[in-house]
BASEKOL-162461 format. One line per 5 residues: number of its first residue (from 1); their letters; for each residue x, y, z of C-alpha. Coordinates in steps of 0.001 Angstrom, whole numbers, plus 500000, padded with zeros to 6 digits. Example, Ala and Ser with C-alpha at 12.3 -4.5 7.8 and 13.67 -1.06 7.14 Angstrom:
residues 2
1 = as = 512300,495500,507800  513670,498940,507140 $
end
This chain:
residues 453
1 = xxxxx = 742315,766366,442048  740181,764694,444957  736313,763407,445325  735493,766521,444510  736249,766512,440678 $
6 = xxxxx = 733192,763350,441031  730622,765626,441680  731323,768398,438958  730104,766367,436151  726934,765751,437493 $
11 = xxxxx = 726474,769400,439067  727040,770578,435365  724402,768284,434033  721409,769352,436645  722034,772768,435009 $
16 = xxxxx = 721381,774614,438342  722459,777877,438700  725247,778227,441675  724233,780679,444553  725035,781250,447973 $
21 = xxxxx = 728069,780535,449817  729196,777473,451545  728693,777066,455329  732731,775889,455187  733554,774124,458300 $
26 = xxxxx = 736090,775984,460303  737194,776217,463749  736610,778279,465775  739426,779030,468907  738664,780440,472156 $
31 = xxxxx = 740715,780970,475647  738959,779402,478834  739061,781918,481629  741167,780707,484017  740020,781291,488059 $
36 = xxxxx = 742451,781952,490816  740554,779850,493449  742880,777337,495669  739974,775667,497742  738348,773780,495101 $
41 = xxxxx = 739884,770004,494595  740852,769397,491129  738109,767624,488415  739290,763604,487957  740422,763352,484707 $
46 = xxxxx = 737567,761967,482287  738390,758422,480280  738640,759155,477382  736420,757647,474795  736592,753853,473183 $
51 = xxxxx = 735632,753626,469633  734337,750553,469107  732936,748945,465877  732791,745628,463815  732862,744857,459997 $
56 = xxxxx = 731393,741859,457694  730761,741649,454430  727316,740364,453217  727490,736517,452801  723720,735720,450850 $
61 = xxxxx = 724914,731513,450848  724916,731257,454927  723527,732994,457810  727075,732808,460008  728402,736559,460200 $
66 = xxxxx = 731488,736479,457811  733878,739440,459213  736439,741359,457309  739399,743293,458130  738693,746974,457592 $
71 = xxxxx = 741443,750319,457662  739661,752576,459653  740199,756006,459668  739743,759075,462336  739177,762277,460390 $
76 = xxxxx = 739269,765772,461477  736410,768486,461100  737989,768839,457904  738208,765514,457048  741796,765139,457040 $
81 = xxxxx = 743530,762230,458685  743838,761973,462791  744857,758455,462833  744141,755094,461140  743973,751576,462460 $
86 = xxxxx = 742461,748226,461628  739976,745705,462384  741056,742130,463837  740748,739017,462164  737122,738853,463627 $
91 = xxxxx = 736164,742470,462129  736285,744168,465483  737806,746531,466914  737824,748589,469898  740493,751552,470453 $
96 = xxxxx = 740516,754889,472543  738905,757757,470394  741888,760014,469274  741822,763643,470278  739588,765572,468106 $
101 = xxxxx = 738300,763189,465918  734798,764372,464490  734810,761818,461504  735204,758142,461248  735118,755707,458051 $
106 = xxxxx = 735928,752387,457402  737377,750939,454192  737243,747307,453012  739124,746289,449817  738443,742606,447689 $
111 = xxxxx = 739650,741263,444484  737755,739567,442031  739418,737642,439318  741050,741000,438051  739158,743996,439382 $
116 = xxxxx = 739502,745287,442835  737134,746435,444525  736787,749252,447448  734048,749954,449741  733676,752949,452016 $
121 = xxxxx = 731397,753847,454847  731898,757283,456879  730297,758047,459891  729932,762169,460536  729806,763831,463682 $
126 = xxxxx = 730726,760660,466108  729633,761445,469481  728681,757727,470726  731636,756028,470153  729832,752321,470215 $
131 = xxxxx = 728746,752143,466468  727590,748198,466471  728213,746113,463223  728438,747582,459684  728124,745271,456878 $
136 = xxxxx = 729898,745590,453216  728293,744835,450032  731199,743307,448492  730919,739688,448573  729766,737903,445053 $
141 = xxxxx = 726202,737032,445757  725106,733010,445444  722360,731484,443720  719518,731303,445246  718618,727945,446553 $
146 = xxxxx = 715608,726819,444346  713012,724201,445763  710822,721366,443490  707446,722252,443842  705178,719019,443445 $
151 = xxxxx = 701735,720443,441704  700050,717332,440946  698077,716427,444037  696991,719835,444059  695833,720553,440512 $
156 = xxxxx = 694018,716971,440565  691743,718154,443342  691197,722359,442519  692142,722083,438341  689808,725229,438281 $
161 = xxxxx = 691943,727162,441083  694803,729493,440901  698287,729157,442960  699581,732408,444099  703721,732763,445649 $
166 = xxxxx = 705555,730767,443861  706612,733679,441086  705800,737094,440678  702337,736012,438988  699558,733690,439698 $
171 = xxxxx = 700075,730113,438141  697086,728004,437108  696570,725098,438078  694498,723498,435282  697267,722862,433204 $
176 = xxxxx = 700331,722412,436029  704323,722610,434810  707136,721872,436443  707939,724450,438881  710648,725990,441238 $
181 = xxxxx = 710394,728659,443809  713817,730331,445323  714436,729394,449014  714449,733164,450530  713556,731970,453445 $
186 = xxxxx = 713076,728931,455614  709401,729292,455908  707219,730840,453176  703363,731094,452307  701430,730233,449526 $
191 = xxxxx = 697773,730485,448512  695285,729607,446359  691943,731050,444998  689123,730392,442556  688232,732685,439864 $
196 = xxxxx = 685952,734823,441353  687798,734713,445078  685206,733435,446792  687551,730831,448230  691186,732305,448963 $
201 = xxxxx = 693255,730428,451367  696708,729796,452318  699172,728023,454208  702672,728402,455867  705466,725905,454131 $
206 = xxxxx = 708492,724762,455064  711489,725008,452520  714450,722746,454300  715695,719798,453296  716391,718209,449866 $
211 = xxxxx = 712937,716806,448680  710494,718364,446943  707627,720209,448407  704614,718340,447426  701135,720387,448027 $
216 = xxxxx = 697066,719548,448777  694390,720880,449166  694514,720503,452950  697529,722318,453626  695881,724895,452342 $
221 = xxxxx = 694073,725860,455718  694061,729928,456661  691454,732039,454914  692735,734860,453267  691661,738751,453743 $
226 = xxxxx = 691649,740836,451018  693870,744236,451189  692431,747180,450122  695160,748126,447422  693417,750997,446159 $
231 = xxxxx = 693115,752905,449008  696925,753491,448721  698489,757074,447901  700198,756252,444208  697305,753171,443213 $
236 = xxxxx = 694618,755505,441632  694382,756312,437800  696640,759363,438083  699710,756955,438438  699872,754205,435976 $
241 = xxxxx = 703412,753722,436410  703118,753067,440446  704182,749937,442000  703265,748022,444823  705254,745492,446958 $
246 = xxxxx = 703125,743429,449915  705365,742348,452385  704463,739618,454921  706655,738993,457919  706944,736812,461392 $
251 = xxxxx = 708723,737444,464080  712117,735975,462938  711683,736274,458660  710414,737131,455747  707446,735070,454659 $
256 = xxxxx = 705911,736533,451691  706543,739396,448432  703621,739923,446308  704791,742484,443259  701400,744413,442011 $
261 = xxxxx = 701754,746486,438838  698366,748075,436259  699651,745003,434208  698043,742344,436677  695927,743934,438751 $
266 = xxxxx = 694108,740164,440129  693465,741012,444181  695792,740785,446670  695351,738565,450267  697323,738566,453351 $
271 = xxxxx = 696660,735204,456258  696644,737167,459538  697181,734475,461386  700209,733036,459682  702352,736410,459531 $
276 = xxxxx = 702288,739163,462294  702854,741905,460335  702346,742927,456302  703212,746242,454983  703022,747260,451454 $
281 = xxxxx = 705364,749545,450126  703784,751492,447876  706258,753820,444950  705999,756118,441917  709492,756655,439580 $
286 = xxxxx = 710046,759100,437266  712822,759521,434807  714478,762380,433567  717088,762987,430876  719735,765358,431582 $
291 = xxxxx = 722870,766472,429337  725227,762897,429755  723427,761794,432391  719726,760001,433922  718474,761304,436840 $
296 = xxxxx = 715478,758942,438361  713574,760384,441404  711369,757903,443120  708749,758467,446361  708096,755497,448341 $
301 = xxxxx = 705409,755105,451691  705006,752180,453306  702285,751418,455001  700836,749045,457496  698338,746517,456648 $
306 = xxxxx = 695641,746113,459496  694266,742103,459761  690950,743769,458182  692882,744363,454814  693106,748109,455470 $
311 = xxxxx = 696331,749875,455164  696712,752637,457592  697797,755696,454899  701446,756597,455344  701588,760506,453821 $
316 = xxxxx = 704631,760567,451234  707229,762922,450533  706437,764873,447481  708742,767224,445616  707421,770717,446807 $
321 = xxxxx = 708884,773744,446645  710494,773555,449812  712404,769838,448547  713453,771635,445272  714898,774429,447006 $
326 = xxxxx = 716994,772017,449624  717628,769840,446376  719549,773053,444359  721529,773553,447313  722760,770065,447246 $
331 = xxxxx = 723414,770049,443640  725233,773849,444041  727339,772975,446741  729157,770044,444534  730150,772862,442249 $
336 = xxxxx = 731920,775160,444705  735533,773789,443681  736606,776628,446188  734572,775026,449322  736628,772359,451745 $
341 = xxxxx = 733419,770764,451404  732082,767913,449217  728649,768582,449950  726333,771301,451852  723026,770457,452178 $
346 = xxxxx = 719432,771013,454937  716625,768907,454076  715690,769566,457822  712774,771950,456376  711040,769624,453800 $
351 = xxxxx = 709115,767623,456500  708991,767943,459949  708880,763948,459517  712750,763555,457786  715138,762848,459798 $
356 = xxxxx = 717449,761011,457658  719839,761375,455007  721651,758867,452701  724293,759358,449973  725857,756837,448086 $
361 = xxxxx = 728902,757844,445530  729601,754828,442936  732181,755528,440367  735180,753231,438617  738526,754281,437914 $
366 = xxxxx = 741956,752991,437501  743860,752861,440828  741069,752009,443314  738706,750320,441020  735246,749742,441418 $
371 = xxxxx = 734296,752343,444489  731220,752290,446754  730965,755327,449443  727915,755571,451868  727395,757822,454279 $
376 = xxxxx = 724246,758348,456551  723759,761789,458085  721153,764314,460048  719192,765923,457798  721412,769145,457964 $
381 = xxxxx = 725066,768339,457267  728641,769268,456097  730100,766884,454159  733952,768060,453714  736366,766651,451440 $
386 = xxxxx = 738106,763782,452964  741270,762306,452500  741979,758667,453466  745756,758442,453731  746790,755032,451821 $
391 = xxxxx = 743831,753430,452024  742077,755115,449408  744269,756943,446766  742037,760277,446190  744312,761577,443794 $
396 = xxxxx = 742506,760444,440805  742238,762242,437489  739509,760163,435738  735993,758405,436939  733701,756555,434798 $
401 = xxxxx = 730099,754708,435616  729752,758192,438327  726540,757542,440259  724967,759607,442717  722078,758038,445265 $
406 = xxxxx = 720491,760441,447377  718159,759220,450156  715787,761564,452050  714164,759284,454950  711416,759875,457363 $
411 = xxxxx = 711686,756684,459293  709784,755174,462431  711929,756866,464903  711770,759443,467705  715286,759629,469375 $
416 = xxxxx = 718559,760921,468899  720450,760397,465563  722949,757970,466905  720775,755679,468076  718383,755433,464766 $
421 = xxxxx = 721458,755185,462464  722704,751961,464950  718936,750763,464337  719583,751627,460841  722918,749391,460588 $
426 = xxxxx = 721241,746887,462532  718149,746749,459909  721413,746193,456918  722595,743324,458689  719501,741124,458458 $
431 = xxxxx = 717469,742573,461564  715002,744114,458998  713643,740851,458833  712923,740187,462796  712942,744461,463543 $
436 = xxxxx = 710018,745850,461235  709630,748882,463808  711429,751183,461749  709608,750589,458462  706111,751635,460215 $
441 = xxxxx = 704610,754708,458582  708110,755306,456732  708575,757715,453621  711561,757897,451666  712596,760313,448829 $
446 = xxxxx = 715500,759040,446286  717752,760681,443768  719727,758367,442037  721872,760391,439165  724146,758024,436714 $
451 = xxx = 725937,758697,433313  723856,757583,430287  724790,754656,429032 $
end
């Protein structure tokens, strides 16, 4: 049995009727006509192609890249194995391209006390063979580094003002506790505001060093301008359950999350001239029960906040027709057990805007232990049914904890699929923060399918 026995279980529970066939990827052979002309010189020989690509794993306690080795494999249309090699020491590596390769993925392995762990990530239809850095997810996140905030100075001078930044809610300031805020960031803003907001103002702060951060009223220096939450597509009555994240960045981090829910609905401020960009991401989740399983479909925009306060609208993805149909096909095609392919799937036709797809296979079971596959595609692909040689035993008769995450992206991007998905793996290794280009009038579409509990 191979990945494919993973996705019957959760085919079964969408209930979806099977139907059509699968677009099974075969080759196809063909005889060059050869020419009897003697004049012309003979083509040079091209060079053939150097894969090159570099692995880390996510390190949240220091900055410094922390590389892994990685197996990497070179699949076939088919997805069976070409060839296999590894990175270096420093997570690089840099080899000719073997003959008729199609597929690459990399595989990282860790232990942790007594569970191993294996991470996969597959990249379909290579074509430029420089592929940048791809980071892991498999290395034990740190605390976060929490800072002393000093209230007192403050409250004694503005006991009737609010403090805003510090936690997911406002904090007043009439009756001051002891507080701590988590070091993100080396830089982050704060402001205040009176009951009515007449008076909203903030200031940039910086979080090194060992002290504690002791605030006035004089720090407190940029006026504020309010954003215009409501004007955003999931904030009116018809979506109670919408959420609403405002995002404030400079040009090298993060400087500010503001979490709005129809719990605590006080207004919202951004300092124009303290951050050069704020975007709020703006989402609706539903939930559905299935037979063993929860499937929870979520559509996200996110969309630019002008210095006036005014977002500029970002259209989402909604579940038409047209997404339903692409969505059965996705689910049908993991129940062909006859098909060489794990999945078939074109969400090319829901929006002219897509151009992205993301899937993410999480499962546990006894010989390769806790499992994390990605793999980032056009938004028409083939997905076949790879093998991995000895770096991933695919053999496997049982799976528990299956979960299914299914991505549809329109991102901020208007060239070729190569070079968004190196944007993309750029954004994963901490460029988001510096790089906001891509998250500029985005819309995403998610799936994510796991057992009940």
């Amino acid at each position: 049995m191979k990945f494919k026995a993973l996705c019957l279980a959760t085919s079964a529970a969408l209930a979806l009727s099977a139907c059509g066939g699968s677009s099974n990827d075969k080759p196809v052979t063909s005889k060059e006509q050869q020419t009897t002309t003697t004049t012309s010189k003979p083509e040079p020989e091209k060079p053939t192609p150097v894969f090159s690509v570099a692995a880390t794993l996510i390190n949240d306690c220091s900055a410094v890249p922390n590389p892994t080795v990685a197996d990497v494999i070179f699949h076939s249309a088919s997805g069976q194995v070409i060839a296999s090699a590894k990175t270096g020491e420093d997570g690089k590596l840099a080899q000719a391209l073997p003959e008729n390769t199609h597929h690459v993925s990399l595989v990282t392995k860790a232990i942790g006390g007594q569970t191993l762990d294996t991470q996969l990530y597959t990249l379909l239809d290579v074509t430029n063979t420089d592929y940048g850095t791809i980071e892991f997810d498999l290395k034990p996140s740190c605390d976060c580094a929490m800072k002393n905030v000093d209230l007192s100075a403050l409250s004694a001078s503005q006991p009737d003002y609010y403090i805003s930044g510090l936690v997911s809610e406002e904090i007043s300031l009439r009756d001051p506790k002891t507080v701590e805020l988590c070091a993100e960031s080396k830089n982050t803003i704060l402001h205040i505001s009176n009951e009515d907001y007449s008076d909203v103002r903030g200031g940039l702060f910086n979080l090194e060093g060992d002290g504690p951060l002791e605030l006035t009223d004089d720090a407190f220096n940029s006026q504020g301008v309010r954003v215009n939450i409501a004007a955003l597509p999931f904030s009116n009555e018809n979506y109670p359950k919408s959420r609403v994240f405002l995002r404030s960045f400079n040009d090298s981090e993060e400087l500010s999350t503001q979490i709005i829910t129809k719990r605590y609905l006080r207004h919202k401020f951004i300092f124009p001239d303290l951050a050069t960009t704020s975007y709020a991401y703006n989402s609706i989740t539903e939930h559905t029960v299935l037979p063993g399983f929860d499937m929870y479909t979520s559509s996200a925009a996110i969309n630019t906040i002008a210095d006036d306060g005014q977002p500029a609208i970002t259209e989402p993805l909604l579940f038409n027709s047209a997404f339903q149909n692409a969505f059965e096909q996705f689910a049908q095609s993991m129940a062909e057990q006859n098909s060489g392919n794990l999945f078939d799937y074109d969400f090319s036709g829901v929006d002219p805007r897509v151009n992205m797809v993301a899937i993410t296979l999480l499962w546990e079971d006894t010989v390769n232990g806790n499992v994390r596959w990605e793999v980032m595609s056009k938004p028409k692909a083939v997905i076949p049914d790879f093998e991995f040689g000895t770096s991933v035993n695919t053999n496997i008769t049982t799976v528990e904890g299956i979960e299914i995450n299914l991505d549809v992206a329109a991102l901020n991007f208007s060239g070729e699929f190569d070079a968004l998905r190196q944007e993309f793996q750029k954004g994963n290794v901490g460029n988001i923060y510096t790089d906001t280009s891509l998250l500029k009038g985005a819309a995403i579409y998610s799936f994510e399918i796991k057992e009940s509990q």
